[in-house]
N, C-alpha and C positions, 0 to 999 in steps of 0.2 A: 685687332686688325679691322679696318676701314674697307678694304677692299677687297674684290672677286674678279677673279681672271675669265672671262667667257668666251667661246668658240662658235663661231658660226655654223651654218650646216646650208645643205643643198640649197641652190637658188640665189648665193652671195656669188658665184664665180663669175666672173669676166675674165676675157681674153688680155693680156698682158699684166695680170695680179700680181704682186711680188717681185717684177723683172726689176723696177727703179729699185728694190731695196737687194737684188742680188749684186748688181751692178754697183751697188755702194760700200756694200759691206760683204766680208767676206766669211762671217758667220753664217750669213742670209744663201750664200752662193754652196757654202758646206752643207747642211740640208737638201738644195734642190740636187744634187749632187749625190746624197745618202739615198735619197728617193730614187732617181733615177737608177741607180746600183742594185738598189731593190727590188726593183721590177723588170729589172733586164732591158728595160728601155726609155728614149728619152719623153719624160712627158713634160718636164717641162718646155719643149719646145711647141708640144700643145698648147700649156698654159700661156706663154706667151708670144707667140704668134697665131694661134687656132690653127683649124676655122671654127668658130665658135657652137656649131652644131657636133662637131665633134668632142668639143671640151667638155658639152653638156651630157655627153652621155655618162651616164649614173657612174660605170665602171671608173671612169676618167674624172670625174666631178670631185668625187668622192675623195679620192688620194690626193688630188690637186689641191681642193680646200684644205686639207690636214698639212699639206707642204707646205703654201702659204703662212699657215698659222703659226706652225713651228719656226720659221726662217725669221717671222716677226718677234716669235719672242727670243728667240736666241739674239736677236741684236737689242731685243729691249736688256735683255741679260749684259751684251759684252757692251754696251756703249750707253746704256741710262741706268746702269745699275740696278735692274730690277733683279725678284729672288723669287719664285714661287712659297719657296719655305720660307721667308722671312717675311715679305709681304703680303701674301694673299688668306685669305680666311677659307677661302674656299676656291675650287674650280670648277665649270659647268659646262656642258657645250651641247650646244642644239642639233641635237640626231646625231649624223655623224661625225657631229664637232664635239662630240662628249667623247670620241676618240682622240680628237686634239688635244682635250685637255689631261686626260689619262697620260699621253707622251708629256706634255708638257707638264707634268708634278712627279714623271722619271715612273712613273708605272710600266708604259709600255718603250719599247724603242722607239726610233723613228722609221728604221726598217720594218719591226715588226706589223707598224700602224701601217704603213704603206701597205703593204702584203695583205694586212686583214681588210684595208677599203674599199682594194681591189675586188678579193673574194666578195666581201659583200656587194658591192654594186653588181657584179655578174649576176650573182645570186640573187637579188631584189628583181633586178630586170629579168630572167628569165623564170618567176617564182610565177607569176600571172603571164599568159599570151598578151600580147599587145592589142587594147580592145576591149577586153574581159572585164578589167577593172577600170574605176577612176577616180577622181580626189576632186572634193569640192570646198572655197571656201565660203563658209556662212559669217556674216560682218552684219557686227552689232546685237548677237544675241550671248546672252551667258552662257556659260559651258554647259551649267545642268540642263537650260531650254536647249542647247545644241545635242545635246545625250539624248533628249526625249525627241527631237527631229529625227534622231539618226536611230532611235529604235523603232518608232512609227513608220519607219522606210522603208527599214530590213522587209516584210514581209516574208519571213524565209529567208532574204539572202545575207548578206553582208552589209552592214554599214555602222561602222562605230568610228568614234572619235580620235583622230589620226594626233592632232597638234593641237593643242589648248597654249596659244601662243600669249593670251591675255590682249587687255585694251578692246575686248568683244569681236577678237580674232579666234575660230575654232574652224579647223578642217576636218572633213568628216572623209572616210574612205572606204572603199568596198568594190561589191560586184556593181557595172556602169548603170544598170538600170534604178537598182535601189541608191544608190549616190545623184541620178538623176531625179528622183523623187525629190530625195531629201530635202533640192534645191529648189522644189518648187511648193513644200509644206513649210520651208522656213522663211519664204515668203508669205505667209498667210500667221507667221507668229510674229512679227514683227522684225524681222531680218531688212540692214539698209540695203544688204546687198547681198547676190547669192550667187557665185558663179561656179562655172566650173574651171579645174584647172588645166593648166598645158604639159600635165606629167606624165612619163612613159608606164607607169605603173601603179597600182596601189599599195602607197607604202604605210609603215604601222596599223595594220588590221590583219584578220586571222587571215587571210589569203595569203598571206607573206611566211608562212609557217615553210614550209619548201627552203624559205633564203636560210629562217631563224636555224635550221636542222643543220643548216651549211657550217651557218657561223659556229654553234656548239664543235662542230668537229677540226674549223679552222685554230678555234681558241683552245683547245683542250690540248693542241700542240705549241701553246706560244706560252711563256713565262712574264705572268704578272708580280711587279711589287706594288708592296704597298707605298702608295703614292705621297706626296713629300706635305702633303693638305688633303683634308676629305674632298672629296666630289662627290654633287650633289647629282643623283641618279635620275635621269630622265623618268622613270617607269616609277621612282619612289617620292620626288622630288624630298629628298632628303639623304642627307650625308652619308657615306660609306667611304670604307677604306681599306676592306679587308680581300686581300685576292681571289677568294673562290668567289665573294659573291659580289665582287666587281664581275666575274668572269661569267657569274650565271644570272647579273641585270642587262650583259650586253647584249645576253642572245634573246632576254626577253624585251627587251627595248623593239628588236625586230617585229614583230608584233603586237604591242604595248602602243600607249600613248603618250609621245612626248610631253610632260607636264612641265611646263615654260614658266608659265603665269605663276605657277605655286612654288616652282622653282627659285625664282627671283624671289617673291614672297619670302619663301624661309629668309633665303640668304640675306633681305632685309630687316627682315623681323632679328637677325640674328649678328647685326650691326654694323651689317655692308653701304655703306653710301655711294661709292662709288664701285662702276663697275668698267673693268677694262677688256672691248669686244676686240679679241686681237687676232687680225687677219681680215681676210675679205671684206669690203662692204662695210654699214650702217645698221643693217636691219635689226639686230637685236640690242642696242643703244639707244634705238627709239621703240622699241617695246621695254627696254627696261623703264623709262619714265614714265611712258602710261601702268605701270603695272605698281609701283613704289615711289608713294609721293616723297619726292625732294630727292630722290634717288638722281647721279648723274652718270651718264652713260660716254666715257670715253672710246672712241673707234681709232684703231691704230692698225694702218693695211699698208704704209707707205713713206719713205726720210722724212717727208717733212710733219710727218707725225710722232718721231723720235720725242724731242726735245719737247713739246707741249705734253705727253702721255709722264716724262720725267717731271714735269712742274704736277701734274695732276696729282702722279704718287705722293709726291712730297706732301702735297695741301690734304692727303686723305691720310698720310700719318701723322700728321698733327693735329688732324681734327679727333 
């Protein structure tokens, strides 16, 4: 197997994501449909009409990108013949798209993922007051120089390494003042760039322990299987398949650091060339290339990405 199936995570949504492939297919339209049943209410009418400050909120973010993702593969399923168990080596997803990929290798449902996204985004956004915490990214230094920014910062407070996204992408997060530091010593290491971010919270750092508590008692009522391909674990960046301790990397994932960079890494090391970002967005299709030379990163969010993602599989099984 040639290929890995990857999931977006916060920050890929836009307002009307997935409508052109509901509207087309009716795999795609049974999903947003299962979700909305889920939750008792219509979100996709969020997702596709907004207003977009509402879509971003974390509780909404969350489920939305996991519904998109699912809707996409179920039509790469009924209409380009993809197979999780027969084609993909592995499945990944970034934060809370490593919940996408869990529904999509048949681990979790798609009700159940709806339900846990939910929890979680409540849980994340209510874990820190609005203020308290903040997220920064630091661009263009290596993850170890990013660790030694974000320990020099803490003084006392919080600030450890959120996303190790790769290509000398590292977001550091914590309490706002030590995140504020951080931003201003990782300029003096050689950082291109160092800002802060526009997020309502600080997510993957210990101040998140509040949500992580949540999720342990959300998941200890949901039934995982084992999934139809390993996924490769945010917090281990390597393979797992086994359901207790998918169930006890989800809740440390909440506080943990998404390891992105090393994630790809394995999965290339381990004979993936191609990788297919399905749902939302680009974003990690162009960090798959900077991370894994000659690595190609297919993005599939939309119809007219059907039939090209089918030509793609095909050239990644013969290769």
């Amino acid at each position: 197997m040639t290929a890995a199936f990857i999931f977006p995570g916060q920050g890929s949504q836009a307002v009307g994501m997935g409508k052109a492939l509901a509207e087309a297919f009716p795999a795609a339209r049974a999903v947003f449909e299962e979700v909305d049943a889920a939750l008792g209410e219509k979100l996709t009418a969020i997702i596709w009409d907004g207003p977009g400050e509402t879509l971003q909120l974390t509780e909404n973010a969350q489920p939305a990108l996991m519904a998109v993702s699912l809707a996409t593969m179920r039509v790469l399923e009924s209409e380009a013949g993809f197979s999780v168990a027969k084609h993909a080596a592995f499945v990944a997803g970034h934060s809370l798209g490593e919940y996408s990929a869990l529904a999509a290798a048949g681990s979790l449902s798609v009700s159940d993922t709806a339900r846990l996204l939910r929890v979680r985004g409540l849980a994340m956004q209510k874990a820190v007051p609005v203020g308290v915490g903040a997220m920064a990214a630091l661009l263009g230094l290596d993850y170890d120089t990013a660790v030694a920014v974000a320990d020099e910062a803490a003084q006392g407070e919080v600030c450890q390494a959120a996303n190790d996204n790769g290509g000398g992408q590292v977001v550091v997060s914590g309490d706002k003042a030590a995140v504020e530091r951080a931003v201003e010593i990782a300029k003096t290491r050689g950082a291109k760039r160092a800002m802060l971010l526009p997020v309502s919270a600080p997510f993957h750092c210990r101040l998140m322990q509040p949500a992580a508590n949540a999720m342990a008692e959300a998941l200890a009522g949901v039934t995982i299987k084992p999934p139809a391909v390993p996924v490769v674990s945010n917090v281990l960046a390597a393979p797992i398949s086994e359901p207790d301790e998918i169930r006890r990397r989800l809740i440390e994932q909440v506080t943990g650091t998404v390891r992105w960079r090393e994630s790809v890494a394995y999965m290339a090391e381990h004979g993936v060339t191609r990788f297919f970002e399905i749902g939302s967005g680009k974003v990690l299709s162009g960090l798959v290339k900077r991370i894994a030379d000659g690595a190609v990163g297919v993005s599939v969010g939309g119809p007219n990405d059907i039939v090209a993602a089918k030509d793609a599989l095909a050239a990644a099984q013969s290769s």
